[in-house]
N, C-alpha and C positions, 0 to 999 in steps of 0.2 A: 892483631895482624890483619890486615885487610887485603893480602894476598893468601893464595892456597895454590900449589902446585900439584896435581896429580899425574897418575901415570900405570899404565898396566903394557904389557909385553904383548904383542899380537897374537902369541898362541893362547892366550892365558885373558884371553877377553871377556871371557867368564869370571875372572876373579882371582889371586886377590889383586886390591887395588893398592897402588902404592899411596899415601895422602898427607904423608907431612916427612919432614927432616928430624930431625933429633932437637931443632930450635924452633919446632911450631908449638902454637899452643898448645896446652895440656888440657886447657877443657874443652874446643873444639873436639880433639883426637877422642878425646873421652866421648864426648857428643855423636862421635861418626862409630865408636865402638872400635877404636887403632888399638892396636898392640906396638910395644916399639920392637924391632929385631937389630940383629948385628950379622951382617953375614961374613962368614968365613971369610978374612983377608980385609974385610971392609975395616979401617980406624975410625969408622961412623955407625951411627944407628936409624932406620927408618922409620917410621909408623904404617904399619901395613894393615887393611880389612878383607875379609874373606869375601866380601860383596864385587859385584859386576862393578864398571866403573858406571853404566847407566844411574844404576840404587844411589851410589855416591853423590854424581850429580844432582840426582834429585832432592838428598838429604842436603847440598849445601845451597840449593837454592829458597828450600825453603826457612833456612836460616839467613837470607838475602846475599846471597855471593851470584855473582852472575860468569857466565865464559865471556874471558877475554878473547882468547886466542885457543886453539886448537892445531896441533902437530903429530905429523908421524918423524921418526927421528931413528933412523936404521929399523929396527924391529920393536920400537917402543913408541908406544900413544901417548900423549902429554898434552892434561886442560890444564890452563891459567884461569883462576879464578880471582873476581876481585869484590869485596864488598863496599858499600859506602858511607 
């Protein structure tokens, strides 16, 4: 997958980080150290890390992913990552 979407909530900028869907890789997730969760009411599962989103960033660059795009989106931060 040569996309990664991440994502952390503006109070919660500290951590965790949100870093993959229920259809990302499972050896990235593994790689970043994700746990998958299901949140009450949600009919999906995320992969969440207790890391900053900084730490993140810096682990999927050095796996060659670079920022696409960068958004705030109501009270949520969101990198697009892409590798090549």
């Amino acid at each position: 997958m040569p996309y990664v979407l991440i994502s952390t909530q503006i109070r919660l900028e500290a951590g965790p980080t949100m870093v993959g869907d229920e259809h990302s890789d499972p050896h990235l997730m593994s790689i970043l150290g994700a746990t998958k969760r299901s949140t009450l009411g949600n009919n999906f599962c995320e992969y969440y890390v207790n890391d900053a989103p900084r730490v993140v960033l810096d682990k999927l660059e050095s796996l060659g992913y670079r920022v696409v795009s960068m958004t705030g989106v109501g009270q949520t931060l969101v990198w697009c990552l892409h590798r090549e």
